[in-house]
Backbone as a chain_set.jsonl record, in Angstrom:
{"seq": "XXXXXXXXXXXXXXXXXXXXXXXXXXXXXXXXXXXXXXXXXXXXXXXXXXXXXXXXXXXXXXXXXXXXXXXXXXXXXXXXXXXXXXXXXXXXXXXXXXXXXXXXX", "coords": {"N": [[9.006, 0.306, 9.318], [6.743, -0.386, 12.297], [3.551, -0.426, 12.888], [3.264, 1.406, 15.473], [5.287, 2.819, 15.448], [4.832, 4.8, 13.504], [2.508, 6.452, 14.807], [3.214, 7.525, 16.496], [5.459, 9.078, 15.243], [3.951, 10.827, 13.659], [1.986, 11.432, 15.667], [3.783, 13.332, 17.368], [4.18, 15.576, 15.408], [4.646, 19.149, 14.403], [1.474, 21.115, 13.862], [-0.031, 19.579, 14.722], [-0.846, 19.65, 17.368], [-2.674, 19.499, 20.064], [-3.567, 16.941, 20.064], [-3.665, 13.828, 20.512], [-1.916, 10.981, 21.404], [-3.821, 8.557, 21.152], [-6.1, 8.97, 19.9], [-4.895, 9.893, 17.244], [-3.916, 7.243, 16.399], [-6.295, 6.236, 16.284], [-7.479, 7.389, 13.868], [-5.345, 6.433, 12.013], [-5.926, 3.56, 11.761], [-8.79, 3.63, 11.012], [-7.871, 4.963, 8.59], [-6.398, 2.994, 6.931], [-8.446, 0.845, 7.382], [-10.618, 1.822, 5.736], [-9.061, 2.282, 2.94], [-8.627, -0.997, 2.722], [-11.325, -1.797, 2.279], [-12.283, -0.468, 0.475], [-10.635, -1.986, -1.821], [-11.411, -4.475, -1.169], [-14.287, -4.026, -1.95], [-14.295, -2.847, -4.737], [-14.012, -4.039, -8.153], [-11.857, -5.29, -9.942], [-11.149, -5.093, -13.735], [-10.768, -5.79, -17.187], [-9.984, -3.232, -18.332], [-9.674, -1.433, -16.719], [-8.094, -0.969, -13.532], [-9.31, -0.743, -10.362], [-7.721, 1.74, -8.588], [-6.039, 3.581, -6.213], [-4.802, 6.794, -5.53], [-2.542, 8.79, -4.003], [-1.309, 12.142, -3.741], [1.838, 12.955, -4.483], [3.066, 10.691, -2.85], [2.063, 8.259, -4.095], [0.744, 5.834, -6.292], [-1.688, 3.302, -5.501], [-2.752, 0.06, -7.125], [-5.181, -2.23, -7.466], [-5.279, -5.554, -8.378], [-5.537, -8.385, -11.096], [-4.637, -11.673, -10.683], [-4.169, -14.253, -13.013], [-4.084, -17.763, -12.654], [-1.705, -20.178, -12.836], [0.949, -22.096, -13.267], [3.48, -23.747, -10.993], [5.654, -24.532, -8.638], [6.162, -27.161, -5.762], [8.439, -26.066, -3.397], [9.722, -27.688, -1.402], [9.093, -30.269, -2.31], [9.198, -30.323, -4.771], [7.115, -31.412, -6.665], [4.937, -30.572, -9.054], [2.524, -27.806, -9.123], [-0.795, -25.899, -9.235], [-1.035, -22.52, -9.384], [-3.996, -21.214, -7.424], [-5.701, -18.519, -9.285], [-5.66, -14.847, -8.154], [-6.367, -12.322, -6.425], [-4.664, -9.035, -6.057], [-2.42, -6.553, -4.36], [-0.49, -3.531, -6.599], [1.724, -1.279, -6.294], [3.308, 1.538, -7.427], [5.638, 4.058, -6.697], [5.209, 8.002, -6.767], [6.607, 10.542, -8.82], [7.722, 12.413, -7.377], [8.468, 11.258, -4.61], [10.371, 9.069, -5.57], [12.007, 11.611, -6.364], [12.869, 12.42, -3.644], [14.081, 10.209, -2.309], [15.871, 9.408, -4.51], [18.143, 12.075, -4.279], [19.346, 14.274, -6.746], [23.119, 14.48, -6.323], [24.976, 17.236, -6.02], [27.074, 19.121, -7.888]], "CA": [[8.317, 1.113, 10.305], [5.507, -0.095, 12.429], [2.363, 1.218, 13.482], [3.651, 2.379, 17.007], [6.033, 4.134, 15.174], [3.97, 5.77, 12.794], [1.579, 6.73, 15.449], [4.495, 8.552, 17.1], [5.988, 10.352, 14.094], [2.666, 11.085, 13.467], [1.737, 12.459, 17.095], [4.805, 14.683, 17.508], [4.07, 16.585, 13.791], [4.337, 20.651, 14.834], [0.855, 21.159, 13.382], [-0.666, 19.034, 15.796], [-0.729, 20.263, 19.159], [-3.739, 19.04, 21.006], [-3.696, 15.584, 19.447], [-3.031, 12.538, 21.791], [-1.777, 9.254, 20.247], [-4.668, 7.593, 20.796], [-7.053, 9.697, 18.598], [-3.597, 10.033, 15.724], [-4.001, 5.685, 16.402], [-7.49, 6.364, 15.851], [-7.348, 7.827, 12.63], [-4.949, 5.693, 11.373], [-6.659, 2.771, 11.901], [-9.859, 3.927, 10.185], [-7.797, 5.47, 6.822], [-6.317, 1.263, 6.48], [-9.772, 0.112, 7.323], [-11.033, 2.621, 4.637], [-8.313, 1.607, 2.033], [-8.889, -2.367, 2.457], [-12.78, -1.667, 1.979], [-11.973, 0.31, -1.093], [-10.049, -2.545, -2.314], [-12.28, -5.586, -1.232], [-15.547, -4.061, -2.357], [-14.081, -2.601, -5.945], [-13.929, -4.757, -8.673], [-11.071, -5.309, -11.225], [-11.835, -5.271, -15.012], [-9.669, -5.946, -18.026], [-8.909, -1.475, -19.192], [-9.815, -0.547, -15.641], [-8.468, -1.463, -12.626], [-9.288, -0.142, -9.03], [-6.814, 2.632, -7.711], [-5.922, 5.442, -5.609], [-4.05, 7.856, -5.603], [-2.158, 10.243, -3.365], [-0.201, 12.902, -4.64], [3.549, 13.159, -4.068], [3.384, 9.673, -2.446], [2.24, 7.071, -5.275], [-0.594, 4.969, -6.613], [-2.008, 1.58, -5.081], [-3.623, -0.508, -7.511], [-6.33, -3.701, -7.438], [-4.898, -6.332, -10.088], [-6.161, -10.052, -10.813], [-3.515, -12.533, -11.334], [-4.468, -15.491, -13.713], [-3.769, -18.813, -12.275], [-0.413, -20.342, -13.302], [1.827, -23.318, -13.188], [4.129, -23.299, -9.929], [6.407, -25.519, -7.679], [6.306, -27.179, -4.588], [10.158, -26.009, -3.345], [9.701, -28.905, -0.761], [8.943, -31.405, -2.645], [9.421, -30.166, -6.25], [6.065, -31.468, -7.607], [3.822, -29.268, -9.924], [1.066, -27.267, -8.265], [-1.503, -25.373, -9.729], [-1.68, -21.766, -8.151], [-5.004, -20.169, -8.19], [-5.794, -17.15, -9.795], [-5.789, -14.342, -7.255], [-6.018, -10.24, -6.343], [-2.35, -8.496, -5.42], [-2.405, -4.882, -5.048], [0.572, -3.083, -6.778], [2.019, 0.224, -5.611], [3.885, 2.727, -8.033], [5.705, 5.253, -6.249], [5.06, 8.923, -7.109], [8.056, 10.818, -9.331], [7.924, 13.293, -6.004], [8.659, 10.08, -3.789], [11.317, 8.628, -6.151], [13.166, 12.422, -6.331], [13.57, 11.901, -2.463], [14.821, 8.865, -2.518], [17.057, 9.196, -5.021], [18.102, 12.485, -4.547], [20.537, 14.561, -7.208], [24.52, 15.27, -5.764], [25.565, 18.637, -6.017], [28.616, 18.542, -8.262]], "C": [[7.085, 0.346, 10.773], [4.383, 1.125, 13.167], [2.498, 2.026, 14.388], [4.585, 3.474, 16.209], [5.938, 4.944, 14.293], [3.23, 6.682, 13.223], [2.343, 7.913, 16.057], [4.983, 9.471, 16.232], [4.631, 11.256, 14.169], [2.076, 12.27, 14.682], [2.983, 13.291, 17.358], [4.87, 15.902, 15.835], [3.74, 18.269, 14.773], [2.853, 20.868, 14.526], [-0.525, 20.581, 14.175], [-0.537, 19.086, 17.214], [-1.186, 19.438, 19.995], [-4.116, 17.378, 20.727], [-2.864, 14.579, 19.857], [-2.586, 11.277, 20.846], [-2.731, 8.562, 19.735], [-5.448, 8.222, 20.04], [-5.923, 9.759, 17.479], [-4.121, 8.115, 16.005], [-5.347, 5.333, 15.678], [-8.297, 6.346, 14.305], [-6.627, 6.992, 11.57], [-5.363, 4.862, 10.673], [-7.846, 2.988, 10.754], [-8.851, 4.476, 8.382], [-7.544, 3.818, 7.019], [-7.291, 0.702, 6.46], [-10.372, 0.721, 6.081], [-10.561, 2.12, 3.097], [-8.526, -0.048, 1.937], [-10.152, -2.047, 2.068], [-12.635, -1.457, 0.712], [-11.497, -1.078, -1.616], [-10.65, -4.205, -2.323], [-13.605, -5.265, -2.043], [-15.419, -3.406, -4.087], [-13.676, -3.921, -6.935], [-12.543, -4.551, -10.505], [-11.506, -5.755, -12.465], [-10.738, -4.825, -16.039], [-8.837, -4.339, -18.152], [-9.186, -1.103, -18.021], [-9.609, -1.151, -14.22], [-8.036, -0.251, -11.525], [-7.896, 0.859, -8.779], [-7.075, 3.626, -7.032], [-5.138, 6.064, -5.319], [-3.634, 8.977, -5.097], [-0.899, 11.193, -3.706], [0.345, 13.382, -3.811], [3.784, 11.762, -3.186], [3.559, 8.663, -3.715], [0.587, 6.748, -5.522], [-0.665, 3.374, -6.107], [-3.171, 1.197, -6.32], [-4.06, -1.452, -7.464], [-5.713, -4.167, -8.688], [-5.295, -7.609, -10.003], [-4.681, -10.359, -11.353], [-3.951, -14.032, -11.687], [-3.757, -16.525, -12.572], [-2.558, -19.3, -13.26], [-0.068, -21.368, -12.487], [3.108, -23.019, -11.713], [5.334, -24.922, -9.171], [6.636, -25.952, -6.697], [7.611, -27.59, -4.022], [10.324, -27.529, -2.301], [9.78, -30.178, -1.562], [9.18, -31.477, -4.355], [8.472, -30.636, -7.316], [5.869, -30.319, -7.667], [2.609, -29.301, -9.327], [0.419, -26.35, -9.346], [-1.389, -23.701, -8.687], [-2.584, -20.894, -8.956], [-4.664, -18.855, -8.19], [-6.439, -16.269, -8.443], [-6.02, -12.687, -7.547], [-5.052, -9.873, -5.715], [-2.98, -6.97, -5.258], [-0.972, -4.852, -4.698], [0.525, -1.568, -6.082], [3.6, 0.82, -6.496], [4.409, 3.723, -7.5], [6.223, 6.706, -7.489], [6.806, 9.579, -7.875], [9.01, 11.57, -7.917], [8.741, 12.388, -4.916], [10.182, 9.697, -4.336], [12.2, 9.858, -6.264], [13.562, 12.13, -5.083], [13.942, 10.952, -2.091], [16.05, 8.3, -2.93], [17.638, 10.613, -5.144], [19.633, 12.786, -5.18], [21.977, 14.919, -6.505], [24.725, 16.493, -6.793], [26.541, 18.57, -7.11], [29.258, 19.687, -7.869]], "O": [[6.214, 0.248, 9.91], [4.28, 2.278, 13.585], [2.051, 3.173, 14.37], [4.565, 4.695, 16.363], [6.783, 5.825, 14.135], [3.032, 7.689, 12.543], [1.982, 9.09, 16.024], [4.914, 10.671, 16.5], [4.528, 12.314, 14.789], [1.841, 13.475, 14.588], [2.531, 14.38, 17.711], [5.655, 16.806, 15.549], [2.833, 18.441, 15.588], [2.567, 20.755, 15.718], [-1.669, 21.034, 14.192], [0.017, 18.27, 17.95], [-0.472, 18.686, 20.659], [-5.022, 16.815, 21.341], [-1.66, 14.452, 19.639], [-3.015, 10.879, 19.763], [-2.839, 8.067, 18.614], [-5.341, 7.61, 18.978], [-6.542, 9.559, 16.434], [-5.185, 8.021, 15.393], [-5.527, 4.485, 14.804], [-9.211, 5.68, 13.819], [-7.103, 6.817, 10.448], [-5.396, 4.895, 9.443], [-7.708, 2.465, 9.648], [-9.318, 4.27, 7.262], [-8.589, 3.229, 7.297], [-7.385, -0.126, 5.553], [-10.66, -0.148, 5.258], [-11.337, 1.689, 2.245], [-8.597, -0.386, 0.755], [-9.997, -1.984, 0.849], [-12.883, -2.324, -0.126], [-12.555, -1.502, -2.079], [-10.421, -5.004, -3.231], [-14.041, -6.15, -2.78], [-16.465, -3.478, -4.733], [-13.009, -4.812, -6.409], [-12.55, -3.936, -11.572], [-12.224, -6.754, -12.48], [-9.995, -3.853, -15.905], [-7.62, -4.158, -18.105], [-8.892, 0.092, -18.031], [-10.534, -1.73, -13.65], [-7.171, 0.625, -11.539], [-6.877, 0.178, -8.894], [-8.02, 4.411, -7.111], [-4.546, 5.531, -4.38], [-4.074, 10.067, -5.463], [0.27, 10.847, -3.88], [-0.013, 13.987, -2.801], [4.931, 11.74, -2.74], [4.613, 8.307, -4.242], [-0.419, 7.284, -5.058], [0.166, 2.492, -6.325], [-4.216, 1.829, -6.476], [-3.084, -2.195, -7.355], [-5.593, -3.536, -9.738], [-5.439, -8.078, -8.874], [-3.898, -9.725, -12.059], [-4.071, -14.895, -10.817], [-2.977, -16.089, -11.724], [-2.48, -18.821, -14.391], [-0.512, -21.614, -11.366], [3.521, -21.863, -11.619], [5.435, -26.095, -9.529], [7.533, -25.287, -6.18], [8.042, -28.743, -3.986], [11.147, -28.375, -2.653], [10.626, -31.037, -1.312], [9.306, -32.51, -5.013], [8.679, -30.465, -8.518], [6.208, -29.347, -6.992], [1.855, -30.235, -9.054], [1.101, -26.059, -10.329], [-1.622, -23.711, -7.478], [-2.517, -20.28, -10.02], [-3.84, -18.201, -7.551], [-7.388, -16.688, -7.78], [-5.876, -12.053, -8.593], [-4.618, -10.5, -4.749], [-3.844, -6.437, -5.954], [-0.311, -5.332, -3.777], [-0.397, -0.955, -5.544], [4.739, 0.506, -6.153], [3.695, 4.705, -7.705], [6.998, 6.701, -8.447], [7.903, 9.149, -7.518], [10.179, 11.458, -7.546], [9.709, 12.93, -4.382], [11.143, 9.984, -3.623], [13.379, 9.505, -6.294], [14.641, 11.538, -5.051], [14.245, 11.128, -0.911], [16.851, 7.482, -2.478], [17.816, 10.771, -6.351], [20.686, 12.261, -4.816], [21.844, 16.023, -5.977], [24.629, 16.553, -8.019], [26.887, 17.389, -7.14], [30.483, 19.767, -7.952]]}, "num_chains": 1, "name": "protein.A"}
């Protein structure tokens, strides 16, 4: 899905009447700007790292990843790759029932 077509699901929701794309675009925009902030300006630490959490979707979390031994597929020398930040994402049990949901028998 992209954003146009998020923006669209999004702007046709019953619930929302009076609400033009560009203000739903609006909004968008600012929660991702919101969420990267959160995630640049928090700091990961060995028993605690950064998340958040919306319920019946999932959890995003901030993780460091040590530096490690690697391969350059081109050329097949050994590279070094530095140690970096990833964020993971857990989806919710709510998420994973629709997804996978039970057949009838």
């Amino acid at each position: 899905m992209t954003k146009t077509e998020l923006i669209d699901k999004i702007s046709k929701t019953k619930d929302l009447n009076n609400v033009t794309k560009k203000q739903v675009g609006i909004i968008v925009d600012a929660l991702f700007e919101e969420l990267g902030s959160y995630f640049v300006k928090t700091k990961a630490v060995k028993k605690s790292d950064p998340k958040l959490t919306y319920p019946g979707f999932g959890t995003f979390k901030k993780r460091k990843r040590n530096s490690k031994k690697g391969r350059n597929p081109q050329t097949g020398s050994e590279i070094t790759i530095p140690a970096h930040y990833t964020i993971t994402f857990t989806p919710s049990s709510v998420l994973k029932n629709k997804m996978n949901p039970k057949k009838k028998k």
